[in-house]
PDBQT receptor file of N, H, CA, C and O in Angstrom, charges set to zero:
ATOM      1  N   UNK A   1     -27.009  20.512 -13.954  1.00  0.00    +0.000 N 
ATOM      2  CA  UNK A   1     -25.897  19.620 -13.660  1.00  0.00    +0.000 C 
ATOM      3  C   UNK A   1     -26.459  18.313 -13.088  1.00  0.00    +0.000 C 
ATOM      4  O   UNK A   1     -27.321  18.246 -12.212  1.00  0.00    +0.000 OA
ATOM      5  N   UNK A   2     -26.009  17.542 -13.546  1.00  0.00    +0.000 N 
ATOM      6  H   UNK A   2     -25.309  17.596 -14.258  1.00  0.00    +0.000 HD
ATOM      7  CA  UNK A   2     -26.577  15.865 -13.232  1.00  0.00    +0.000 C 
ATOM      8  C   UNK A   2     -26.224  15.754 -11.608  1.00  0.00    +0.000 C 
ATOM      9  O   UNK A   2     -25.633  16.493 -10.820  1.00  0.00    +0.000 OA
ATOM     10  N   UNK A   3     -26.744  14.734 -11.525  1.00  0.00    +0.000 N 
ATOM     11  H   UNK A   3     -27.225  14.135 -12.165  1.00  0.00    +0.000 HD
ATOM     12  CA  UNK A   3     -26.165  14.509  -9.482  1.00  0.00    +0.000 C 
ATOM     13  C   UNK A   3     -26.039  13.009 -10.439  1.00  0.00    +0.000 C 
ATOM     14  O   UNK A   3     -26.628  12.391 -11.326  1.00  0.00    +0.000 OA
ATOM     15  N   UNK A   4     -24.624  12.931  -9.408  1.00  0.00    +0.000 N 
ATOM     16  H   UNK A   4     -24.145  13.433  -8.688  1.00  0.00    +0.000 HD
ATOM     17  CA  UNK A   4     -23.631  11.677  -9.807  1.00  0.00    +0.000 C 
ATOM     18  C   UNK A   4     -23.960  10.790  -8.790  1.00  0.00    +0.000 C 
ATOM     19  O   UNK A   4     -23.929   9.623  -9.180  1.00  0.00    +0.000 OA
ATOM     20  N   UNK A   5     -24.412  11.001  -7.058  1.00  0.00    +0.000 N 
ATOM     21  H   UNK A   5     -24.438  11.949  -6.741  1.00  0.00    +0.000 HD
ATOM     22  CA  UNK A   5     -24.408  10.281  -6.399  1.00  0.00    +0.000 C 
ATOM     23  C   UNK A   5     -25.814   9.049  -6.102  1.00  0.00    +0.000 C 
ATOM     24  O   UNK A   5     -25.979   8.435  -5.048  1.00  0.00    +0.000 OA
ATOM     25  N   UNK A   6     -26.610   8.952  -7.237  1.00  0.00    +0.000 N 
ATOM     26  H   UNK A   6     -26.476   9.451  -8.093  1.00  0.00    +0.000 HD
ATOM     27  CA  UNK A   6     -27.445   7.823  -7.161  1.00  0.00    +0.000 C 
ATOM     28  C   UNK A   6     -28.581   7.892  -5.782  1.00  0.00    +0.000 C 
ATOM     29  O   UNK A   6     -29.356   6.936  -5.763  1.00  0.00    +0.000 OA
ATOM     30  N   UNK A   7     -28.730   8.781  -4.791  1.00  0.00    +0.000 N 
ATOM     31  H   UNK A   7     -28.100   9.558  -4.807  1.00  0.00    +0.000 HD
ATOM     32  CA  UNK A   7     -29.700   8.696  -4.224  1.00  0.00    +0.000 C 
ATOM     33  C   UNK A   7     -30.688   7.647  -3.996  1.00  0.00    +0.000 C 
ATOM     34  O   UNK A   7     -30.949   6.858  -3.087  1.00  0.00    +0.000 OA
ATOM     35  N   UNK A   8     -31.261   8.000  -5.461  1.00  0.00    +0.000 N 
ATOM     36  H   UNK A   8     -31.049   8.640  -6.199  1.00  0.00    +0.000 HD
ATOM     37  CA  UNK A   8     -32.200   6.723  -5.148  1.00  0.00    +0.000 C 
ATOM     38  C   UNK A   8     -32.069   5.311  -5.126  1.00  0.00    +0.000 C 
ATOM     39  O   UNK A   8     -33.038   4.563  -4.993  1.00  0.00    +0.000 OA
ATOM     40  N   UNK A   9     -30.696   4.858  -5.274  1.00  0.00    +0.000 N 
ATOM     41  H   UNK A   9     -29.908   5.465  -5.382  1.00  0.00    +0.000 HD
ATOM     42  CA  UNK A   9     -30.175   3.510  -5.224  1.00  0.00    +0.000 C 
ATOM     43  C   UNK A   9     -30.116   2.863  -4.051  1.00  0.00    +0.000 C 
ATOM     44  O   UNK A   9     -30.215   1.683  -3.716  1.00  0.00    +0.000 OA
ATOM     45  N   UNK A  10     -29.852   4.347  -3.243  1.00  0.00    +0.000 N 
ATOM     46  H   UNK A  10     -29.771   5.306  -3.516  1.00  0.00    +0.000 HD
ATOM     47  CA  UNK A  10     -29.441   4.177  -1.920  1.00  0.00    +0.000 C 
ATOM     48  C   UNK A  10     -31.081   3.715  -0.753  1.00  0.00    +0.000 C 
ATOM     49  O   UNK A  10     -32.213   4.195  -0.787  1.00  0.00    +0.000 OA
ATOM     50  N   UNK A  11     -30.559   2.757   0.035  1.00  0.00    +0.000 N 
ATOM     51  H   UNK A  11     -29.639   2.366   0.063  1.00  0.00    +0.000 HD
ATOM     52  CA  UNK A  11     -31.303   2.666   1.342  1.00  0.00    +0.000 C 
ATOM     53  C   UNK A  11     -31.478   3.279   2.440  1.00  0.00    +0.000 C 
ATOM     54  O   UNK A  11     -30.724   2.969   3.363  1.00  0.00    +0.000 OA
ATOM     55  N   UNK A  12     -32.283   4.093   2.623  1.00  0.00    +0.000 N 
ATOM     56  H   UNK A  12     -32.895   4.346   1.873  1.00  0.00    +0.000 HD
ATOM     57  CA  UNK A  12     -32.211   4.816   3.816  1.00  0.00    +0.000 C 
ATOM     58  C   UNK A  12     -31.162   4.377   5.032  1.00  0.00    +0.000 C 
ATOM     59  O   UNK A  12     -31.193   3.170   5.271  1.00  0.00    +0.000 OA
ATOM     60  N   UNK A  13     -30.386   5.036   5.710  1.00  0.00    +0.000 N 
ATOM     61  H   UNK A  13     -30.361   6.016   5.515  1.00  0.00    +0.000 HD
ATOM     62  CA  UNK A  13     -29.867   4.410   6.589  1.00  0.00    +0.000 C 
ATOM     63  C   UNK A  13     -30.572   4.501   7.918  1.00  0.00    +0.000 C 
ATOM     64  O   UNK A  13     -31.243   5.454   8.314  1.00  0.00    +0.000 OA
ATOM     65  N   UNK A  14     -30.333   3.416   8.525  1.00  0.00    +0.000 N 
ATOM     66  H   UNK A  14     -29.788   2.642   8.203  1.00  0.00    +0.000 HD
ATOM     67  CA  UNK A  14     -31.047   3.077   9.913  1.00  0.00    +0.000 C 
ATOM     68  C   UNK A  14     -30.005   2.522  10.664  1.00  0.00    +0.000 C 
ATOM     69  O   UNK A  14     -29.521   1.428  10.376  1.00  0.00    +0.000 OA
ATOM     70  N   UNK A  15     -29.465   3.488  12.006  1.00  0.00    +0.000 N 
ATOM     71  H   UNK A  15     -29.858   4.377  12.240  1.00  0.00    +0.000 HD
ATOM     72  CA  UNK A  15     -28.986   2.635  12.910  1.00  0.00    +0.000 C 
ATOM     73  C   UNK A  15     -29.296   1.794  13.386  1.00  0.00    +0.000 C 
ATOM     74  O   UNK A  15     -28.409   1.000  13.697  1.00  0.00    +0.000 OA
ATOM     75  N   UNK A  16     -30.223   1.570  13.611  1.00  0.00    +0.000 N 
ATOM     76  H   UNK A  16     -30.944   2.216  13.359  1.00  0.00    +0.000 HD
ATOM     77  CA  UNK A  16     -31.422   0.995  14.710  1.00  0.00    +0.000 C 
ATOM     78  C   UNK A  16     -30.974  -0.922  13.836  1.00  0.00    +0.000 C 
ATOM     79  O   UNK A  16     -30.411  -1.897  14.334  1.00  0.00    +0.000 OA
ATOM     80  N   UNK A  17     -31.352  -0.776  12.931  1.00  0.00    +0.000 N 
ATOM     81  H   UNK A  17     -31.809   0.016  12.527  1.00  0.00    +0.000 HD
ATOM     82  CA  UNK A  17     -31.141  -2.258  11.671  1.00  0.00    +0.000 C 
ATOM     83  C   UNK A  17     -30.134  -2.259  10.925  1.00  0.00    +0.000 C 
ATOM     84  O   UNK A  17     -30.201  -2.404   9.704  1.00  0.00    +0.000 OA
ATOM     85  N   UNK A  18     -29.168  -2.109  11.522  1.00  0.00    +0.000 N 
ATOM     86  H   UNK A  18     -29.114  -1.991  12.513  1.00  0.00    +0.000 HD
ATOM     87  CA  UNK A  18     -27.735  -2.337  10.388  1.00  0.00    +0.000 C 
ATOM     88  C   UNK A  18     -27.732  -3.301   9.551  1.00  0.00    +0.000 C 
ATOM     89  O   UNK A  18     -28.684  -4.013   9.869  1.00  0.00    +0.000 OA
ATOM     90  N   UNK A  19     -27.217  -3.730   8.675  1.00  0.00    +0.000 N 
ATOM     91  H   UNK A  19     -26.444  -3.151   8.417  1.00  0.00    +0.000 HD
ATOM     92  CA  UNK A  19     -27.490  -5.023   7.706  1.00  0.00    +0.000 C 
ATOM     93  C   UNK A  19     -25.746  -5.233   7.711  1.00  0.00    +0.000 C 
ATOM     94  O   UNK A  19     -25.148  -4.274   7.225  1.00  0.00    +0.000 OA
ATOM     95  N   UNK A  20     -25.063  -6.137   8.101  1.00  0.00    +0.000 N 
ATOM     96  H   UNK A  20     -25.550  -6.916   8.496  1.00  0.00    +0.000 HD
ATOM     97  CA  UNK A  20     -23.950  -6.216   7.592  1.00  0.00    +0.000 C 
ATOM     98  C   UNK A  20     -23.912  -7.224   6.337  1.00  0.00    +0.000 C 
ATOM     99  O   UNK A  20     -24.762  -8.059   6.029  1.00  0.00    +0.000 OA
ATOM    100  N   UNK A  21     -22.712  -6.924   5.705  1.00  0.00    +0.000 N 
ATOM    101  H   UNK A  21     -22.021  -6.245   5.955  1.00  0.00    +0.000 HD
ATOM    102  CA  UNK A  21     -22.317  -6.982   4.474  1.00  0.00    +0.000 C 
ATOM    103  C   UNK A  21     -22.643  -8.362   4.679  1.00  0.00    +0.000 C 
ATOM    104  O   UNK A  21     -22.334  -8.774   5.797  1.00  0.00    +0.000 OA
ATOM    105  N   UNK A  22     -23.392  -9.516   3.607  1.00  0.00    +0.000 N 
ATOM    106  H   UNK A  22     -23.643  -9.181   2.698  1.00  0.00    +0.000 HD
ATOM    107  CA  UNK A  22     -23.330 -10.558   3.275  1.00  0.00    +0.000 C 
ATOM    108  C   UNK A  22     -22.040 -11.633   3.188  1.00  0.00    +0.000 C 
ATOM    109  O   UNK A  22     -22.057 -12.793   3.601  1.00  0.00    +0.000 OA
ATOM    110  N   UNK A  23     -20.656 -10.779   2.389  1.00  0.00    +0.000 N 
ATOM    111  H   UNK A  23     -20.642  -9.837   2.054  1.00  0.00    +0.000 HD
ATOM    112  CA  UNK A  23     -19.521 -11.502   2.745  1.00  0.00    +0.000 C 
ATOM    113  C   UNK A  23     -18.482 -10.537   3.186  1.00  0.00    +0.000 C 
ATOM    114  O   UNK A  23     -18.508  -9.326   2.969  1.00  0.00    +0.000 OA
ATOM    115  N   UNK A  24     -17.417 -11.301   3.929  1.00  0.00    +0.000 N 
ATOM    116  H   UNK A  24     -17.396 -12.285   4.106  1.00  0.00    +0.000 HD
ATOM    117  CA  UNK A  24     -16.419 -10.537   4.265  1.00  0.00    +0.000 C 
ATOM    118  C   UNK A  24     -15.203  -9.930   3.586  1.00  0.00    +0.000 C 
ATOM    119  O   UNK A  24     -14.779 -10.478   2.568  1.00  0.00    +0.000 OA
ATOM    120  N   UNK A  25     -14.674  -8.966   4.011  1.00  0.00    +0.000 N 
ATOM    121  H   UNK A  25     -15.018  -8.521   4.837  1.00  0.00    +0.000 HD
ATOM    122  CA  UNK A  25     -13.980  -8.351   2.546  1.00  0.00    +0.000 C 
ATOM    123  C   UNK A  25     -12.714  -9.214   2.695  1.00  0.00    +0.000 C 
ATOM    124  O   UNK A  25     -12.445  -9.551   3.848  1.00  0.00    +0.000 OA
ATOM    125  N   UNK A  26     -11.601  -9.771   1.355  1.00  0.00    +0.000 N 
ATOM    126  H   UNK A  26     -11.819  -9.497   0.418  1.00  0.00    +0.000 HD
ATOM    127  CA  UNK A  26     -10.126 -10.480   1.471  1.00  0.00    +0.000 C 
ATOM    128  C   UNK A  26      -9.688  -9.817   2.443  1.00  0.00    +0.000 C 
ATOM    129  O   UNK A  26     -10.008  -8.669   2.753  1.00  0.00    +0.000 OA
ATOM    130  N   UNK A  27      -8.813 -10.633   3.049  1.00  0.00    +0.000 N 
ATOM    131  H   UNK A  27      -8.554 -11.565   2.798  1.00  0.00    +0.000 HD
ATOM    132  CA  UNK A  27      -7.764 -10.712   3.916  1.00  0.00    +0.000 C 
ATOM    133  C   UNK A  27      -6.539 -10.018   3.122  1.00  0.00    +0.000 C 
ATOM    134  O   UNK A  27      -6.366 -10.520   2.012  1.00  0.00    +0.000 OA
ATOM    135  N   UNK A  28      -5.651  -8.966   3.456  1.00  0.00    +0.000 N 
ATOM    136  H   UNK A  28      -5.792  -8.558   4.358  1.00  0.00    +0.000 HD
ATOM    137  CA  UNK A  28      -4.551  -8.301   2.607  1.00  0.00    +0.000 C 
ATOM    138  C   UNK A  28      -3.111  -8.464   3.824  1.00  0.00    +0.000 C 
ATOM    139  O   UNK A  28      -2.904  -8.325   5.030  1.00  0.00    +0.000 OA
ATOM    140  N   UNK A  29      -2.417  -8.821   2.641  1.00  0.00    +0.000 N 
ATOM    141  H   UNK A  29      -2.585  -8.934   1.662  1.00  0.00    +0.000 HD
ATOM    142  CA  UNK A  29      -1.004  -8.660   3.722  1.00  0.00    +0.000 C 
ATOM    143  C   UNK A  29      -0.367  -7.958   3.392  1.00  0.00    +0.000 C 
ATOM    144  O   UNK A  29      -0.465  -7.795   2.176  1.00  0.00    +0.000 OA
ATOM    145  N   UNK A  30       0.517  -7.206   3.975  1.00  0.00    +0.000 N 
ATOM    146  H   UNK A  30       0.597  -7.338   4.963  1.00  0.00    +0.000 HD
ATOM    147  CA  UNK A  30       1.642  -6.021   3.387  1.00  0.00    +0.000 C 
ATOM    148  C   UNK A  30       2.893  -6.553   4.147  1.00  0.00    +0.000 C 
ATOM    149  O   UNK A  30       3.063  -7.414   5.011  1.00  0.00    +0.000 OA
ATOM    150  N   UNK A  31       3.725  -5.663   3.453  1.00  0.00    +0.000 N 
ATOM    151  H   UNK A  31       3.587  -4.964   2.752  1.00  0.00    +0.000 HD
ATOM    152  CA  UNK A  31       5.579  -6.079   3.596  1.00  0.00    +0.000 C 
ATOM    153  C   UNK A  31       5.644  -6.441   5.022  1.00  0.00    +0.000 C 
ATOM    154  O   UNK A  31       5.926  -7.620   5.234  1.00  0.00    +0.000 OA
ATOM    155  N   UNK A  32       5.464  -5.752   5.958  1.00  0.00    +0.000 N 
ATOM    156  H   UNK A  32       5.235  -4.794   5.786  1.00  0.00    +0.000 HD
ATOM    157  CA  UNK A  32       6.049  -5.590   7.264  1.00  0.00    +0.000 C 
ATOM    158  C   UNK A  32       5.554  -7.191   8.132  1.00  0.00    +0.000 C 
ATOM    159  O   UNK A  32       5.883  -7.652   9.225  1.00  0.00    +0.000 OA
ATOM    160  N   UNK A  33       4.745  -7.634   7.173  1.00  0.00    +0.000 N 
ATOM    161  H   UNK A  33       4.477  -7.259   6.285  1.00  0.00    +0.000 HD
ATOM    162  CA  UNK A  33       3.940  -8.591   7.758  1.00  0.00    +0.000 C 
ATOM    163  C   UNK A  33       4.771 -10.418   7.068  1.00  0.00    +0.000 C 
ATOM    164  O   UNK A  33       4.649 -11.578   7.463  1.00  0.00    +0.000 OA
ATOM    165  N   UNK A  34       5.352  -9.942   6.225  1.00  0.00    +0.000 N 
ATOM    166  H   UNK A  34       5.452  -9.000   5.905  1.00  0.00    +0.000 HD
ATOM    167  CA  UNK A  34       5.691 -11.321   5.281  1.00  0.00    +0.000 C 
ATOM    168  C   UNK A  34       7.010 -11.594   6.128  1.00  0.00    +0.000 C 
ATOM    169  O   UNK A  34       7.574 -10.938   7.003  1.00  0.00    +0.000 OA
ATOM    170  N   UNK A  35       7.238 -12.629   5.620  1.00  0.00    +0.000 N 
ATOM    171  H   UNK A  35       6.779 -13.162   4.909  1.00  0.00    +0.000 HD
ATOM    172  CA  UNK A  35       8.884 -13.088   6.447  1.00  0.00    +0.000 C 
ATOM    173  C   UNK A  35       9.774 -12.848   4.896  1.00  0.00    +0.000 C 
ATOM    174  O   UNK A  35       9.377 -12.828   3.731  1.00  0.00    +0.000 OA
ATOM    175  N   UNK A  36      10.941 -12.710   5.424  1.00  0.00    +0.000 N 
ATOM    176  H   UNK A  36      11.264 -12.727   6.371  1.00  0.00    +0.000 HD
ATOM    177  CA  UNK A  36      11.706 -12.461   3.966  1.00  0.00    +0.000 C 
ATOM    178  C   UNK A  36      12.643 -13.425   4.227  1.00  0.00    +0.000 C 
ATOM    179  O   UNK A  36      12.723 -14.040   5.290  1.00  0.00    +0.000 OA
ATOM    180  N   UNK A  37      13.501 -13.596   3.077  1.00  0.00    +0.000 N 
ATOM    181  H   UNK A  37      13.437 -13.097   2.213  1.00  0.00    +0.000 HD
ATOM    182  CA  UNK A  37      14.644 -15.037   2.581  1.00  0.00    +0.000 C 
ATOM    183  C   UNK A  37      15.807 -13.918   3.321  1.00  0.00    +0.000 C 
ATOM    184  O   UNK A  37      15.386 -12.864   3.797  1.00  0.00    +0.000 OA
ATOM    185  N   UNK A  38      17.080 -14.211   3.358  1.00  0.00    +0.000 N 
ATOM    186  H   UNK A  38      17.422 -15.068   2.972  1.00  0.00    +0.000 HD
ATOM    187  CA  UNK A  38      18.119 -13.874   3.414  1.00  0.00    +0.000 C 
ATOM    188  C   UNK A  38      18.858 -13.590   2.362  1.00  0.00    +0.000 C 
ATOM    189  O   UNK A  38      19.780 -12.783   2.479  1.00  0.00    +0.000 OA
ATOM    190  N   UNK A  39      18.519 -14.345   0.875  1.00  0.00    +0.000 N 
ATOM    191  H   UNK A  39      17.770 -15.001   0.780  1.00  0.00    +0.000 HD
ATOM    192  CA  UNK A  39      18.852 -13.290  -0.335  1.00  0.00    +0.000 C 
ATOM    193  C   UNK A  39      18.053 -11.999  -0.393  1.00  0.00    +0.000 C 
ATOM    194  O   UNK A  39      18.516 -10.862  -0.299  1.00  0.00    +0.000 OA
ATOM    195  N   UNK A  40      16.584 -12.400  -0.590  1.00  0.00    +0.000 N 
ATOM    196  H   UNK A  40      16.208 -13.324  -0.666  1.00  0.00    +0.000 HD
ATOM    197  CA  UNK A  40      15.892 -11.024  -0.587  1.00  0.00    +0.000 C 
ATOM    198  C   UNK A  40      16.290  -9.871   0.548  1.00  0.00    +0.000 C 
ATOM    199  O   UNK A  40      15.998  -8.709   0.263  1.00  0.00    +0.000 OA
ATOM    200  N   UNK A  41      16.863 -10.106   1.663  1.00  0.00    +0.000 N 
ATOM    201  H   UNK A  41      17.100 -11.050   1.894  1.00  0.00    +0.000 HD
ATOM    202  CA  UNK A  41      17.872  -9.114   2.331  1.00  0.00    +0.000 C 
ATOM    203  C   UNK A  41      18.795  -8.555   2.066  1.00  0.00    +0.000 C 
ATOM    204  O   UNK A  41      19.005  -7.365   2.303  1.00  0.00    +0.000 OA
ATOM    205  N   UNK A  42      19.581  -9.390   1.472  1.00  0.00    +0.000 N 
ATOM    206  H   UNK A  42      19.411 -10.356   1.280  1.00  0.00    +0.000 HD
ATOM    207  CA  UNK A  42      20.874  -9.394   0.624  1.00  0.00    +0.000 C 
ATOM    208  C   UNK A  42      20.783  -8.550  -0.314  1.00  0.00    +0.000 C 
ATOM    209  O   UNK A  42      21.575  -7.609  -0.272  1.00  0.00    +0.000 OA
ATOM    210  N   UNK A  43      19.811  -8.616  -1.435  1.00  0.00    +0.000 N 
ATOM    211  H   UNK A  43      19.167  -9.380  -1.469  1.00  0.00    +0.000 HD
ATOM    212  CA  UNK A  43      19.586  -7.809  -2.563  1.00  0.00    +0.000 C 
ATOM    213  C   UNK A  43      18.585  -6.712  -2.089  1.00  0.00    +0.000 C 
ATOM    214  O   UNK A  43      17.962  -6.196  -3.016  1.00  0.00    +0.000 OA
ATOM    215  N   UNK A  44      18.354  -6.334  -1.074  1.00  0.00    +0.000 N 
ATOM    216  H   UNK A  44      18.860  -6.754  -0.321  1.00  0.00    +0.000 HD
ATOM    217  CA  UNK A  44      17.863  -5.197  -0.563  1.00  0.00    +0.000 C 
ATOM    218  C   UNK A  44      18.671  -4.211  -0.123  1.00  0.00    +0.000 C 
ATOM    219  O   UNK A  44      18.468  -2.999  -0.056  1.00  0.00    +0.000 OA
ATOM    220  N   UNK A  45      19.699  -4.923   0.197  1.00  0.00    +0.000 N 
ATOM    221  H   UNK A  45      19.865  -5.908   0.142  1.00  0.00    +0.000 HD
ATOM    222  CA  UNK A  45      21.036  -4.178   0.934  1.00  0.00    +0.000 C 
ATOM    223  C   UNK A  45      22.108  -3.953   0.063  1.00  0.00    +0.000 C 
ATOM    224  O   UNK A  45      23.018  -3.206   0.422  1.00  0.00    +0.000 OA
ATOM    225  N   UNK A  46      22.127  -4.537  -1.116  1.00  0.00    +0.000 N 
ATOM    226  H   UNK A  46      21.388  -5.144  -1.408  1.00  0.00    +0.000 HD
ATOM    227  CA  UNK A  46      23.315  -4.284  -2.449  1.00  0.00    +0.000 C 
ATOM    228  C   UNK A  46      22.172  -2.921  -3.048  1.00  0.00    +0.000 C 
ATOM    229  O   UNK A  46      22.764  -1.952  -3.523  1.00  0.00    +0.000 OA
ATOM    230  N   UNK A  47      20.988  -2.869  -3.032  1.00  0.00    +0.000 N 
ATOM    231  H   UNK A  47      20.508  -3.657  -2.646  1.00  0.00    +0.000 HD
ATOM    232  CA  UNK A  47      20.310  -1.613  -3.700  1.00  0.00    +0.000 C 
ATOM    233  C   UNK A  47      20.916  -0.661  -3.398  1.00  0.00    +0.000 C 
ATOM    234  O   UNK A  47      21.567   0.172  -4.029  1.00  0.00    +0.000 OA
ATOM    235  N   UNK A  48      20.574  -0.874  -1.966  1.00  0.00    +0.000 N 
ATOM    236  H   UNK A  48      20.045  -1.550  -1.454  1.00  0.00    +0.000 HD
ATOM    237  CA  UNK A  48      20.454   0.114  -1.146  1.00  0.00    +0.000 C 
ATOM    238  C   UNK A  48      22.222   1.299  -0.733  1.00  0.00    +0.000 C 
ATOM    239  O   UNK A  48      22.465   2.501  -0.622  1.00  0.00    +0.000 OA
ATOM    240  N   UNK A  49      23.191  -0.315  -0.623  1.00  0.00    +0.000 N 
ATOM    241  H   UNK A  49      22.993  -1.291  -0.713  1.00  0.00    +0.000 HD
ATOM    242  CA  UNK A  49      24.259  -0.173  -1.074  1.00  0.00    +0.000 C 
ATOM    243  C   UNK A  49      25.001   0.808  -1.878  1.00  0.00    +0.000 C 
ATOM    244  O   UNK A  49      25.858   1.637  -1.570  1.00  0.00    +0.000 OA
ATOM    245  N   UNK A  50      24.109   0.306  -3.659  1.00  0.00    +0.000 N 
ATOM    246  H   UNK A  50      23.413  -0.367  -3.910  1.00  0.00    +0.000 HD
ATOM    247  CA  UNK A  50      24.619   0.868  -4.744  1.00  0.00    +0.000 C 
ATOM    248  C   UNK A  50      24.087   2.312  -4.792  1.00  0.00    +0.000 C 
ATOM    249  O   UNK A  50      24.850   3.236  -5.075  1.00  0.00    +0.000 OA
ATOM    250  N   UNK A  51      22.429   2.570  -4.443  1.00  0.00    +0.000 N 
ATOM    251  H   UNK A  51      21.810   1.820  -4.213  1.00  0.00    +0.000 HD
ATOM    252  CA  UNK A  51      22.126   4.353  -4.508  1.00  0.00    +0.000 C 
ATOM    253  C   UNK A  51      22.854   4.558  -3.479  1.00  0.00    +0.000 C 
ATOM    254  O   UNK A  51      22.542   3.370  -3.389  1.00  0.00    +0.000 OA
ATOM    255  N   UNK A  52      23.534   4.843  -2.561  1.00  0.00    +0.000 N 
ATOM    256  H   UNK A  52      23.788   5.808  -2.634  1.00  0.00    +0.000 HD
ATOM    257  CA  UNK A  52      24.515   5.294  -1.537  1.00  0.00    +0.000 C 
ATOM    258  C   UNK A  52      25.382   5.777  -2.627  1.00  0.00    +0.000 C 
ATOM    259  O   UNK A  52      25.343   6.853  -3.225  1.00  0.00    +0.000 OA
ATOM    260  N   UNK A  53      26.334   4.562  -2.797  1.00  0.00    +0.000 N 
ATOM    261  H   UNK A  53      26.366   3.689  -2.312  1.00  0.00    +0.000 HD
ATOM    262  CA  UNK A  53      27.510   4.662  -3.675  1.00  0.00    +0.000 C 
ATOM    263  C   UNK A  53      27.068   5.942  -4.795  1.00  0.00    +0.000 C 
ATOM    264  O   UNK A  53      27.581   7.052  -4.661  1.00  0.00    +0.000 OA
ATOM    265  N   UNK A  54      26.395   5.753  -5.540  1.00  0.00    +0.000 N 
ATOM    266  H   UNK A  54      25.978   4.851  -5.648  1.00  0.00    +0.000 HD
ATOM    267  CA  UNK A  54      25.763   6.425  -6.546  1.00  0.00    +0.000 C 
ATOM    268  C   UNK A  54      25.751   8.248  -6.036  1.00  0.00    +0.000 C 
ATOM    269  O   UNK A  54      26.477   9.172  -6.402  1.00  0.00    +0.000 OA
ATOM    270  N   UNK A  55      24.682   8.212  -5.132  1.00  0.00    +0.000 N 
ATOM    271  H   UNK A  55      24.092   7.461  -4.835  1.00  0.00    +0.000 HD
ATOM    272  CA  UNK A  55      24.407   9.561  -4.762  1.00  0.00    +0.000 C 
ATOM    273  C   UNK A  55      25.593  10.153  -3.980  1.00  0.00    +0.000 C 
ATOM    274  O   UNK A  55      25.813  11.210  -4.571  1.00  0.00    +0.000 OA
ATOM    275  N   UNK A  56      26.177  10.082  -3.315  1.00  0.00    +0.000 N 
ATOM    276  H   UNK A  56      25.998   9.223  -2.834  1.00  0.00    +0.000 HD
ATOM    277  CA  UNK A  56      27.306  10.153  -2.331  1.00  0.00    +0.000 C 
ATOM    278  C   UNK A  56      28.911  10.385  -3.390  1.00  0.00    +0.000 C 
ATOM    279  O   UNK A  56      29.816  11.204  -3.224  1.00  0.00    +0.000 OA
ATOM    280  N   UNK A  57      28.755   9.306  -4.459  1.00  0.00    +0.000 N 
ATOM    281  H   UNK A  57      28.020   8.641  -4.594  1.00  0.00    +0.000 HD
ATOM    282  CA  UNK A  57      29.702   9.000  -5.128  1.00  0.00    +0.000 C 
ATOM    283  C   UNK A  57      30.179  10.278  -6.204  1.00  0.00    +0.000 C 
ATOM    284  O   UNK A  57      31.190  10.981  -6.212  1.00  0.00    +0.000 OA
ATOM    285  N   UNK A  58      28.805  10.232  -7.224  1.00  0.00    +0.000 N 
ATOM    286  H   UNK A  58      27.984   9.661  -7.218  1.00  0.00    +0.000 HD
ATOM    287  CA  UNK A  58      28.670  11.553  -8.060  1.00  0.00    +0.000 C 
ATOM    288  C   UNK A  58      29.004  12.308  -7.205  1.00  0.00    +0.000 C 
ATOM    289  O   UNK A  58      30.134  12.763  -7.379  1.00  0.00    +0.000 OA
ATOM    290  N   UNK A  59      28.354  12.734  -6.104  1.00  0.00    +0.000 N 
ATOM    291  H   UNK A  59      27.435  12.364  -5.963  1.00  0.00    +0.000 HD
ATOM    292  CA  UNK A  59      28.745  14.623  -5.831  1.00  0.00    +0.000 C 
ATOM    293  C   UNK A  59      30.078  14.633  -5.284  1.00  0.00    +0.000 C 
ATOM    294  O   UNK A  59      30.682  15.695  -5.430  1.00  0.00    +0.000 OA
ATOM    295  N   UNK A  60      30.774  13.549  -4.591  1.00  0.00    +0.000 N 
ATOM    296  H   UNK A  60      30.283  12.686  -4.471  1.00  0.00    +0.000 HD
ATOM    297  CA  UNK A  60      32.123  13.793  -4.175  1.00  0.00    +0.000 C 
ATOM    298  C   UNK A  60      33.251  13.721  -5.927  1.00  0.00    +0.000 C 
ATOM    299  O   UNK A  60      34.331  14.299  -6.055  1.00  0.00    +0.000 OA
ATOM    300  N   UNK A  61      32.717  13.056  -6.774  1.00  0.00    +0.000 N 
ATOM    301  H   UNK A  61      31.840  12.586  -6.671  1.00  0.00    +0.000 HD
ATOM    302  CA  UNK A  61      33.022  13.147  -7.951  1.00  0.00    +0.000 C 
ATOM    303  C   UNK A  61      33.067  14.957  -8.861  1.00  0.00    +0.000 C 
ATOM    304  O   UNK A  61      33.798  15.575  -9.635  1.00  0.00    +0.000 OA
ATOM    305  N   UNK A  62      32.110  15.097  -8.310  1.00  0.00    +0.000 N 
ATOM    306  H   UNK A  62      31.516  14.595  -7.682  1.00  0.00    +0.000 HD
ATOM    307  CA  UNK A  62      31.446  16.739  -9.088  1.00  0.00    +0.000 C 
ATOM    308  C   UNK A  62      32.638  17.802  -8.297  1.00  0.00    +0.000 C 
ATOM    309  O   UNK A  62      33.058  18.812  -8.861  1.00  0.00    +0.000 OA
ATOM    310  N   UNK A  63      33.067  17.393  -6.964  1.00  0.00    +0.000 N 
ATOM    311  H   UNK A  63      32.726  16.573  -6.506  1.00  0.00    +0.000 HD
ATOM    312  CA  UNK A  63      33.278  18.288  -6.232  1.00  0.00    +0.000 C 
ATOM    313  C   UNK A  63      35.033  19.019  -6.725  1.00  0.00    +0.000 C 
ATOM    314  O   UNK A  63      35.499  19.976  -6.106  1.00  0.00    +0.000 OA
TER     315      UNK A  63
């Protein structure tokens, strides 16, 4: 069975001489972090709205 993990590519590791990375990795932003419009609220809240309506709606429909 082959060994997948390249060993010999690898540099011994040494605490002692860390090498940090040459460049730094992108900067990432996620949702919680962005500012949002007041439509994009709006149409977050008609979704959110409509699966309500939807799920809630059918089964009192079924019933």
């Amino acid at each position: 069975m082959a060994d997948d993990h390249h060993d010999d590519d690898r540099p011994d590791y040494d605490p002692e001489h860390v090498e940090l990375p040459a460049k730094a990795p992108p900067l990432r932003s996620t949702a919680p972090q962005d500012d949002f419009t007041m439509g994009q609220v709006g149409e977050g809240a008609s979704v959110a709205l409509f699966g309500l309506l939807m799920t809630f709606g059918v089964a009192l429909v079924l019933v």
